[in-house]
C-alpha positions as CSV (number, residue, x, y, z in Angstrom):
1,X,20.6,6.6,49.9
2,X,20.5,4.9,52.6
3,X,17.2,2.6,51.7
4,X,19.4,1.6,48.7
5,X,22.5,0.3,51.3
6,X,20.3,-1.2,53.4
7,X,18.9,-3.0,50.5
8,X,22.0,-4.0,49.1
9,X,23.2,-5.2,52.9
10,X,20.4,-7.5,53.3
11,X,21.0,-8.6,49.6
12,X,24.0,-9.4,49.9
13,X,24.0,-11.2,52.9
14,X,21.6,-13.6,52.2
15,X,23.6,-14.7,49.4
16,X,27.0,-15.2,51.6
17,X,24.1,-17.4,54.2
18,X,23.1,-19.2,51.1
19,X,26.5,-20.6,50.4
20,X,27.2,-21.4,53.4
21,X,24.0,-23.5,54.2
22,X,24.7,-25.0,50.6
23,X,28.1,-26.4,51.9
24,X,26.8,-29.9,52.8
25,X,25.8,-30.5,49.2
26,X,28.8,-29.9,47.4
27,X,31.2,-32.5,49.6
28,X,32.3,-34.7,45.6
29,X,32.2,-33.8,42.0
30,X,28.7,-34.9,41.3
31,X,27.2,-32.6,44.0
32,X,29.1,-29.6,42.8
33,X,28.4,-29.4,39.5
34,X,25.0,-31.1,39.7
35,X,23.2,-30.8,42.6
36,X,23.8,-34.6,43.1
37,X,20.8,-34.6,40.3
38,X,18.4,-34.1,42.5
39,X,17.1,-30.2,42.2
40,X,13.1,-29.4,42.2
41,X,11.3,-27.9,39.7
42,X,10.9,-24.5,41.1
43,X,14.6,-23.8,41.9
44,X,15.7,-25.9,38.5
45,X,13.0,-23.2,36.5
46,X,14.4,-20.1,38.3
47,X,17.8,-21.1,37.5
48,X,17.2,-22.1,33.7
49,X,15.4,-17.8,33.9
50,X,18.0,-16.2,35.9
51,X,21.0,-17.8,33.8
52,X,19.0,-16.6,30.6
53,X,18.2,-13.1,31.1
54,X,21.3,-10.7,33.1
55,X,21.9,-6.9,32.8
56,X,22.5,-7.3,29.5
57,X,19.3,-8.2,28.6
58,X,17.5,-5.5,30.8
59,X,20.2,-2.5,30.6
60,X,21.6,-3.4,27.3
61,X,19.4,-5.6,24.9
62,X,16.1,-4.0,25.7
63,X,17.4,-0.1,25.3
64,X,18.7,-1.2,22.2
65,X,16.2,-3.0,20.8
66,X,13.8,-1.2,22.4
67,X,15.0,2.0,20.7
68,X,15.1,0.4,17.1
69,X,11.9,-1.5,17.1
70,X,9.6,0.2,19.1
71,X,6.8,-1.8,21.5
72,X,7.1,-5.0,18.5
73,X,10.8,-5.3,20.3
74,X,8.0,-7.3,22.8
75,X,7.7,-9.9,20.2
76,X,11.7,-10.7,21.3
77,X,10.9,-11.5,25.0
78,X,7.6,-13.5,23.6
79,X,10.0,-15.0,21.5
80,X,12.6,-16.0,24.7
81,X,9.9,-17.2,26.2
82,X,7.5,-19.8,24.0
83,X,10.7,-20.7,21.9
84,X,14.0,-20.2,24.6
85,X,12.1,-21.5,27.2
86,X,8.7,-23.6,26.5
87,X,10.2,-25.2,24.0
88,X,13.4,-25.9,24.8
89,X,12.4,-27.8,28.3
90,X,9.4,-29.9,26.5
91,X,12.5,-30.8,22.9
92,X,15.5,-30.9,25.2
93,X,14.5,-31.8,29.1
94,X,13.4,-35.1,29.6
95,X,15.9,-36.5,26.9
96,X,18.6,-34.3,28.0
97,X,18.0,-35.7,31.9
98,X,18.2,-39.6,30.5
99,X,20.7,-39.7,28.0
100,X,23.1,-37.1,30.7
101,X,23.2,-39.7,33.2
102,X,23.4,-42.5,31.5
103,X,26.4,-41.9,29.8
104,X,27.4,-40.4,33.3
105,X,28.5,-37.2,31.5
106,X,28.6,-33.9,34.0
107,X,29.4,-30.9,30.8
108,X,27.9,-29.9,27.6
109,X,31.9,-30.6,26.1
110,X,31.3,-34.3,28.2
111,X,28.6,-34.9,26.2
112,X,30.1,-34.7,23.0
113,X,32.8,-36.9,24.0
114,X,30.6,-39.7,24.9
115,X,27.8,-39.4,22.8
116,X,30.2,-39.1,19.6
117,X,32.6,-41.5,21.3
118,X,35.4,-39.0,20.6
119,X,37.9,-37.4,23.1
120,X,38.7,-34.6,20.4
121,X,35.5,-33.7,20.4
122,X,35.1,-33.0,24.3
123,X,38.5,-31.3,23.8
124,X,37.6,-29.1,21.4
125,X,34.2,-28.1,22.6
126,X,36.1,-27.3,26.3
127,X,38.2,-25.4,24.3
128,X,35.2,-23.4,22.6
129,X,33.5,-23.1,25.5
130,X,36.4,-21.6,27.8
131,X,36.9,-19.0,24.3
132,X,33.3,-18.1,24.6
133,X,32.2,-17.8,28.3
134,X,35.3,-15.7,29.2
135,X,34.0,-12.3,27.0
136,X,30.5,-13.5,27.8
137,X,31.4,-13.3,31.4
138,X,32.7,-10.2,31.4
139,X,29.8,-8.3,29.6
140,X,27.3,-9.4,32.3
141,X,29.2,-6.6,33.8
142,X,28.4,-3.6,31.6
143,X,24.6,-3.1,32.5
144,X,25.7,-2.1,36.2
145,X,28.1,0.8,35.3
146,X,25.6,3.4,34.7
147,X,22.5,2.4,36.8
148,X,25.6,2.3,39.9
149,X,26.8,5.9,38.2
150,X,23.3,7.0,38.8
151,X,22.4,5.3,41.8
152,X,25.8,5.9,43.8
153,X,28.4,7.7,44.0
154,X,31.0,5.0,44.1
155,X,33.3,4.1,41.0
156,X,32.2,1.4,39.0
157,X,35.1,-0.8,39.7
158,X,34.0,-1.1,43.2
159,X,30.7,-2.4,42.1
160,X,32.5,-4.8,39.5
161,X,34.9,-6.5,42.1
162,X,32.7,-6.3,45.4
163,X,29.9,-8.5,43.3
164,X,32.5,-10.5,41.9
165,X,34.0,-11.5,44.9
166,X,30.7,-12.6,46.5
167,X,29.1,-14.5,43.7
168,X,32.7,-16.1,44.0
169,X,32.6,-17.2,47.6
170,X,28.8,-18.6,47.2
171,X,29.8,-20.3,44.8
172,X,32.8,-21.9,46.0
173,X,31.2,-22.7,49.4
174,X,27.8,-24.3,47.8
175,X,28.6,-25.2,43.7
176,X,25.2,-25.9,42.0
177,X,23.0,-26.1,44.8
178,X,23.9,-22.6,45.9
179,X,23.6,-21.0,42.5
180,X,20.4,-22.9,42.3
181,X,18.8,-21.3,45.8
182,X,20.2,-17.8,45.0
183,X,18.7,-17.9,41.8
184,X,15.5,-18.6,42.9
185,X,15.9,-15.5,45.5
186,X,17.1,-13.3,42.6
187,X,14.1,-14.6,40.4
188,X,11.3,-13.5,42.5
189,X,13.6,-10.2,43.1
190,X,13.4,-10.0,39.0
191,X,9.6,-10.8,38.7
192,X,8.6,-7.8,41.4
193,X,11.0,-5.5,40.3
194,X,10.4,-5.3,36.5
195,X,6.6,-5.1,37.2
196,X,7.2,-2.4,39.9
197,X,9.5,-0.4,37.0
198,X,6.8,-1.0,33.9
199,X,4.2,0.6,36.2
200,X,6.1,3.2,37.2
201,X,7.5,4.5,34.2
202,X,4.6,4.4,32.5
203,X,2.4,6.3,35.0
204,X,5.3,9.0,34.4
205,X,4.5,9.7,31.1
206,X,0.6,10.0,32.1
207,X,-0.2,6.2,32.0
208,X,-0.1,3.7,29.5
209,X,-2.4,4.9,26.9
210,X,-0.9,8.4,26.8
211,X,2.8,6.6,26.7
212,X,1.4,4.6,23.1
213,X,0.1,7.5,22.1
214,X,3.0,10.0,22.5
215,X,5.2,7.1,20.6
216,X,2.7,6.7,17.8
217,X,3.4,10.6,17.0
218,X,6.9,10.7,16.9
219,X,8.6,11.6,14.0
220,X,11.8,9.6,13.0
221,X,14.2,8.8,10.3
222,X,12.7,7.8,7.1
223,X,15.2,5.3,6.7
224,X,14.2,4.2,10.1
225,X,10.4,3.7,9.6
226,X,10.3,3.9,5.5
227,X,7.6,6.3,6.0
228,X,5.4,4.5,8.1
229,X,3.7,6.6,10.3
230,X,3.2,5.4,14.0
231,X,5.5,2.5,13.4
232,X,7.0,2.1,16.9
233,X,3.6,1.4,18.2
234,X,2.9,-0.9,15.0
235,X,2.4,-4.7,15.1
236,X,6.3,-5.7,13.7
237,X,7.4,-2.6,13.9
238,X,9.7,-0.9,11.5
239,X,12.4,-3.6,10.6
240,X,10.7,-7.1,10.9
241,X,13.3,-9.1,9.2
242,X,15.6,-7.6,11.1
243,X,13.7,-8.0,14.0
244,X,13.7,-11.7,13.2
245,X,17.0,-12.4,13.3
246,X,16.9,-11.3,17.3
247,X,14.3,-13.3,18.3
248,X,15.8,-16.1,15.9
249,X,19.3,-15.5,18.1
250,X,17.7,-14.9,21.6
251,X,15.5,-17.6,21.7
252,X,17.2,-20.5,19.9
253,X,20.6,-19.9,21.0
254,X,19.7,-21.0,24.7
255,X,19.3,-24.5,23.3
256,X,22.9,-24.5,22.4
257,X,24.4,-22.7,25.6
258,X,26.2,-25.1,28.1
259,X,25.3,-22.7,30.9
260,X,21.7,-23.3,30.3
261,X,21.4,-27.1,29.3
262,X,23.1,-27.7,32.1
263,X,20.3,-26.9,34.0
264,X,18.7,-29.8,32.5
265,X,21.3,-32.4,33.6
266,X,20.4,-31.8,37.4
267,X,16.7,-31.7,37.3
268,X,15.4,-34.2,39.5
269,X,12.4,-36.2,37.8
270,X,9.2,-36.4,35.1
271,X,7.0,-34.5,37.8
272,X,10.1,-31.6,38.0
273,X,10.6,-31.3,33.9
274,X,6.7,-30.9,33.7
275,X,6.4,-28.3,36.5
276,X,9.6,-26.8,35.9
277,X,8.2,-26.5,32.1
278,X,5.3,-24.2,33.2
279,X,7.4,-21.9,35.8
280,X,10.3,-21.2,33.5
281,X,7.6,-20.5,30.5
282,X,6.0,-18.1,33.2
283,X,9.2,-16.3,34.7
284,X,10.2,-16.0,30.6
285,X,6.8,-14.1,29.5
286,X,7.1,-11.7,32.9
287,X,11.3,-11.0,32.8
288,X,11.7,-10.7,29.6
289,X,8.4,-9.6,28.1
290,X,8.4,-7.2,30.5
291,X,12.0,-5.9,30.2
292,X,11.4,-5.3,25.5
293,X,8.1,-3.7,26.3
294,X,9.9,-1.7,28.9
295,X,12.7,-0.7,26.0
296,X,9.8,-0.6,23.2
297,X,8.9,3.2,25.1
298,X,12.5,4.2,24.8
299,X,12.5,6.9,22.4
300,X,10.2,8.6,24.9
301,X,13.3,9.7,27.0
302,X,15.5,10.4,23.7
303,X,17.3,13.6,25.3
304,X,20.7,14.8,25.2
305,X,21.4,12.6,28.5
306,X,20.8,9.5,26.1
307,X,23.6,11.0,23.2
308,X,27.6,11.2,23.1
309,X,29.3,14.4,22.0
310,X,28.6,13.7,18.2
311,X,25.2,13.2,18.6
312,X,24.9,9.4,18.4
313,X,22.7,7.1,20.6
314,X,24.3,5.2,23.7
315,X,21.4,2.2,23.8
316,X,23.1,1.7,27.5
317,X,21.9,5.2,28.5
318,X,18.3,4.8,27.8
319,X,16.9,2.3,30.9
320,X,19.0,4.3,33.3
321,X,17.2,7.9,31.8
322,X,14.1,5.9,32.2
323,X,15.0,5.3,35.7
324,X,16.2,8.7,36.9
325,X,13.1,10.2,37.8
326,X,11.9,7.0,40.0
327,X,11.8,7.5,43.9
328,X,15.2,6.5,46.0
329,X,13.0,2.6,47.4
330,X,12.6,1.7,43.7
331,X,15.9,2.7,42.2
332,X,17.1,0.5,45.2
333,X,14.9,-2.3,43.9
334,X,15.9,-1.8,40.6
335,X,19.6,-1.6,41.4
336,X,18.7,-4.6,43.4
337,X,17.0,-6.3,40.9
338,X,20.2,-5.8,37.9
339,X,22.6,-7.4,40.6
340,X,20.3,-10.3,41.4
341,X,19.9,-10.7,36.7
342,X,24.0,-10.2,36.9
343,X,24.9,-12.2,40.0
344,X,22.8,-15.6,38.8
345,X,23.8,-15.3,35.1
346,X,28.0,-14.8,36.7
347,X,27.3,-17.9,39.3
348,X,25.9,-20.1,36.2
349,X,28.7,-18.7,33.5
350,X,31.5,-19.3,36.0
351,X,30.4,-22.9,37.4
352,X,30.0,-23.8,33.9
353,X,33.4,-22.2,32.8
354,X,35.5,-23.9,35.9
355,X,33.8,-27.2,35.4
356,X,34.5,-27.8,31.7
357,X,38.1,-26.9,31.8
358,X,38.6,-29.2,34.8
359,X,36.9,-32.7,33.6
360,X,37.1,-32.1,29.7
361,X,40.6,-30.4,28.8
362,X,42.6,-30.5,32.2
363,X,41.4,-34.3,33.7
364,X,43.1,-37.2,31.7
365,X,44.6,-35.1,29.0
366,X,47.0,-32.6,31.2
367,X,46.8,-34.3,34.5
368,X,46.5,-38.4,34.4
369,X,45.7,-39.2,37.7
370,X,42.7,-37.1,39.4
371,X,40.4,-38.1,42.6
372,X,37.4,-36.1,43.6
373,X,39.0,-34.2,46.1
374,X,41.3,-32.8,43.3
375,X,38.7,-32.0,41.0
376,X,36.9,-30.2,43.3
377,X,40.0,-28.1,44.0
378,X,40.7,-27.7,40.3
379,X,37.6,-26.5,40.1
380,X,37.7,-23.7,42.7
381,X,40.8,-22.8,42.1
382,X,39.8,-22.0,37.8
383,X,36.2,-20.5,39.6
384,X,38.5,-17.6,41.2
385,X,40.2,-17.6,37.9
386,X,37.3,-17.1,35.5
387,X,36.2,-14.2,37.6
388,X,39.4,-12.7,38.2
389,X,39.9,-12.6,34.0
390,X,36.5,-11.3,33.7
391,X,36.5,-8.8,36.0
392,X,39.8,-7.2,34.3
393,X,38.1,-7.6,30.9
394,X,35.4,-5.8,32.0
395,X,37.2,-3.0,34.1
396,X,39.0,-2.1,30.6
397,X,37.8,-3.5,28.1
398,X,39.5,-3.5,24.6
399,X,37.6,-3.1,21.3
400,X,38.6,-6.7,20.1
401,X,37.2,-8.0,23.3
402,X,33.9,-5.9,23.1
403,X,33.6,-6.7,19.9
404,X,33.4,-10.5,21.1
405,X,31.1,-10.4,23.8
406,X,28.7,-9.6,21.0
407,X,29.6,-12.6,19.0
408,X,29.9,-15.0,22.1
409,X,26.2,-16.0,22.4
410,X,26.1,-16.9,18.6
411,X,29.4,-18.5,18.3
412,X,28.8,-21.2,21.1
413,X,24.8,-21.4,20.0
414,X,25.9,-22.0,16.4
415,X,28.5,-24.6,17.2
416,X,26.9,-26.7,20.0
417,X,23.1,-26.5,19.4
418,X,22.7,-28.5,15.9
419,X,24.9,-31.6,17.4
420,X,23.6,-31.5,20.6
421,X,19.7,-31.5,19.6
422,X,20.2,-33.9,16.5
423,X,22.6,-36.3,18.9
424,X,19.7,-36.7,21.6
425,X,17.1,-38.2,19.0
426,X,18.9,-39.3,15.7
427,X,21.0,-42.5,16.0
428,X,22.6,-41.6,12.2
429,X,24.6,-38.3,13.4
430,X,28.1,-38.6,12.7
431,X,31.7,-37.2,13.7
432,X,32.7,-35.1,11.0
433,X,29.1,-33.6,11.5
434,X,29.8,-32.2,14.9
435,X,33.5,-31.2,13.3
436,X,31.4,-29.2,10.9
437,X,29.3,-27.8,13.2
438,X,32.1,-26.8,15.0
439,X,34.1,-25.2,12.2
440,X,30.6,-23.5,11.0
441,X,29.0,-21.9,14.1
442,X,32.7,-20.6,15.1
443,X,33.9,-19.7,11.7
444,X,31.1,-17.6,10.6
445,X,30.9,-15.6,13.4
446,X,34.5,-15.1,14.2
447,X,34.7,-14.4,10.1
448,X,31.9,-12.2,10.1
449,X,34.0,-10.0,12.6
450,X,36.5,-9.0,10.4
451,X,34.7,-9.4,7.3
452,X,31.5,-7.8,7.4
453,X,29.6,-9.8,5.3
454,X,26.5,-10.2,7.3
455,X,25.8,-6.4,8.9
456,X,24.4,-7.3,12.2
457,X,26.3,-9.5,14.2
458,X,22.6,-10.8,15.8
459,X,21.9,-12.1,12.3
460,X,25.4,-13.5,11.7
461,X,24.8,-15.7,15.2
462,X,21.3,-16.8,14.1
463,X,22.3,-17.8,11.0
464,X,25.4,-19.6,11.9
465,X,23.1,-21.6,14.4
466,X,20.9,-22.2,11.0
467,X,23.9,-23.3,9.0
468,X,24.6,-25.9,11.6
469,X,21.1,-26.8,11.7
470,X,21.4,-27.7,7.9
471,X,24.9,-29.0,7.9
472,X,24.6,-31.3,10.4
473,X,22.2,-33.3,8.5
474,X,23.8,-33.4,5.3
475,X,27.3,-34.0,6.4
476,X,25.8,-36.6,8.4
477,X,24.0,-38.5,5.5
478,X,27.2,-38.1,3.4
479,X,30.1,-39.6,6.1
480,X,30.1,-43.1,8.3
481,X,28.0,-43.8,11.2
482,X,29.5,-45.1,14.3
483,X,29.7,-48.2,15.2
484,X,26.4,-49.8,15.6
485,X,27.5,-51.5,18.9
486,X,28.2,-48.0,20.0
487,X,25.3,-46.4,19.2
488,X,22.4,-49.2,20.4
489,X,24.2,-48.8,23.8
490,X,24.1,-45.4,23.6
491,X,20.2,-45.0,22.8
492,X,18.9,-47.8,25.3
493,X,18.7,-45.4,27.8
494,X,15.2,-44.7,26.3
495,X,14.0,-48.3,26.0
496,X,14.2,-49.1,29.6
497,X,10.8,-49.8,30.8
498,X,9.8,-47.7,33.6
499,X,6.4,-48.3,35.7
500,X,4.4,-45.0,36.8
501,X,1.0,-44.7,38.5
502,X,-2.5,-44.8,36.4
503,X,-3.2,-41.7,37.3
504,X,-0.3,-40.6,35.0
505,X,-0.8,-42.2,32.2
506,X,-4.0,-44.4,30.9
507,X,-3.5,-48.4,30.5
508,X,-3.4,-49.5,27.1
509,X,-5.4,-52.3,26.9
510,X,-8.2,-52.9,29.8
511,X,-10.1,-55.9,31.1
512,X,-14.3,-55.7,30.1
């Protein structure tokens, strides 16, 4: 016990330090929510993997998924990684960095109002946004309860508001650059942690080879693995489509999150996208590779301890059963290692919440008149505020709201990503496309709530970030452009000629 608190001391207070020391860097508007536009690779890389992957993912998502798919639930964080990551910082950096500060816009909902020349728009998409990151706030929450239940013997609410309040004060004292250092802290806490946990785990059940082969022999529902024998230890396990529609949601749905393509608006240069590329692939393939193969051996601890009164499977029971028999130093480190996933995702979720509301919904529209010293306190004073709602959401949550944290990640993914990827290379993308986009991603998921006419909420988020994929396109082909003033000022940004050294790049042409 008291390796944990001393753990928890020394974690904790180098976050408070880090806000502190990140003061000077958050004096105007462009500083706070930015970085001033000038953050490295490494920190930008660890931010873009701490945002992505909280206690959800480790406690919740890989239990879960884990449990249902066996070791192909890998093929998710492989998934997060190549496509949520790799991909989305060599499709969406670089342009995203250019076309962000040229058009001077600080916010995903920013961007929409410039690039689409459209106030209604930015409104709107403030308006989605502030909808959406509340629940999603609040369930970064729920992975603590039971490893802190195990761990400690403090209530859960104690845990909730004591990490609250101090990703709240780091983040007030430093903004960006503070989340930015602490997530890098937190990351390498991530990285050392998970791989300490995987190894000790599996040398519980006798090492790694015994673990696959105890899985391969169990016995499960027919309806589960339609007969297949040893298909938790099988290359797509026993739902692939299924399985699919995850990694479909998981990994594409970070291209339309405002928390994480933010990250991209403060990156500092070509030499940062490209290292930053290779870090955040890396961090990606370890955290969350490492966290579904970790789940993938859950039905090895399938006990009463992992089942309610009727018998049924709490998914949010099986890492913490995994973790029970693990010595006090790396319970600590694990317990360590959720706050540091919870912590960085809250600091990103709550910047990006505070900052959206301020300069897209509350700055021109509700108040005229707003300097940079304003902004800045409109924007601490809604930071508090986002945590303070979250936090009470997630002390008592009702069905309706639980219900909505699952459908938060595919309701904002389905309405942003489609307008935001076309509207950073295709000049032709239109207003009512974005309105559709909109009205899709939100309507099917929010519809599919009541409704049930997709079963799994994952799949109804992946394939409302399909729809909009498709929709976006058409409608665009099938409405009017903007104006073509509009839009060739708009899209110089990547004509200006920009001289690097040879070393870079090759000359063209060459003298004999």
């Amino acid at each position: 016990m008291l390796a944990k608190i001393i753990l928890l001391i020394i974690f904790f207070g180098i976050m408070i330090a880090v806000g502190f020391y990140s003061r000077k860097h958050a004096t105007n508007v462009n500083d706070f929510v930015l970085g001033g536009r000038s953050v490295g690779p490494w920190l930008t890389a660890f931010a873009y993997g701490t945002s992505y992957f909280s206690a959800v993912v480790f406690v919740g998502y890989a239990g879960q998924f884990g449990y249902k798919y066996g070791l192909s639930s890998t093929w998710i964080g492989l998934g997060n990684a190549f496509i949520g990551s790799l991909l989305a910082w060599v499709i969406l950096g670089r342009r995203t960095r250019i076309m962000s500060k040229h058009l001077k816009a600080k916010t995903m909902p920013d961007y929409f109002g410039k690039r689409y020349d459209s106030n209604a728009l930015r409104i709107a998409a403030s308006v989605i946004s502030f909808i959406f990151l509340i629940p999603y706030t609040a369930s970064v929450y729920n992975g603590l309860s039971r490893l802190f239940g195990m761990a400690f013997d403090i209530p859960y609410s104690v845990c909730v508001i004591a990490m609250a309040s101090l990703t709240c004060v780091y983040v007030i004292l430093g903004g960006y650059m503070a989340t930015a250092i602490n997530d890098f802290l937190q990351g390498i806490i991530m990285l050392a942690g998970i791989a300490a946990v995987i190894a000790a785990v599996l040398n519980g059940q006798g090492g790694f080879y015994e673990a696959i082969f105890n899985l391969s022999e169990m016995e499960s529902d027919v309806a589960v693995t339609l007969g297949q024998k040893g298909a938790f230890t099988s290359f797509f396990g026993p739902d692939p489509l299924n399985l699919l529609g995850v990694v479909i949601l998981t990994s594409l749905g970070t291209w339309g999150l405002p928390q994480m393509v933010h990250k991209f608006y403060a990156i500092k240069d070509e030499k940062a996208i490209k290292t930053g590329t290779i870090i955040s692939t890396f961090f990606a393939v370890i955290v969350s590779g490492g966290c579904y193969f970790l789940g993938g051996f859950g039905r090895l601890f399938d006990t009463q301890a992992i089942r309610n009164a009727d018998g049924a499977v709490v998914y949010d029971a099986i890492i913490p059963a995994m973790l029970q028999t693990l010595p006090d130093i790396l319970i600590g480190i694990v317990i360590v290692l959720v706050l540091s996933a919870s912590m960085s995702t809250l600091s990103s979720l709550v910047l990006t919440s505070s900052s959206t509301l301020t300069l897209d919904l509350i700055k021109g529209n509700i108040v005229k008149k707003m300097d940079d010293k304003k902004q800045l306190l409109w924007m601490r004073i809604l930071l508090v505020f986002f945590v303070v709602v979250s936090v009470v959401i997630a002390l008592d949550p009702p069905t309706f709201i639980a219900q909505l944290m699952g459908i938060s990640w595919g309701a904002l993914a389905g309405a942003f990503l489609a307008p935001f990827l076309y509207g950073l290379y295709w000049k032709r993308v239109t207003r009512a496309s974005v309105w559709a986009s909109f009205a899709c991603g939100v309507g099917i998921t929010v519809l599919n709530m009541f409704f049930k006419f997709i079963a799994s909420p994952i799949n109804a988020g992946a394939v409302a970030m399909i729809a909009g994929l498709i929709v976006v396109p058409l409608v665009s082909l099938l409405t009017p452009g903007m104006k073509k003033e509009t839009i060739d000022t708009i899209f110089v940004c990547y004509e200006e000629k920009v001289s690097v050294e040879q070393k870079m790049v090759l000359m063209e042409k060459e003298e004999n």
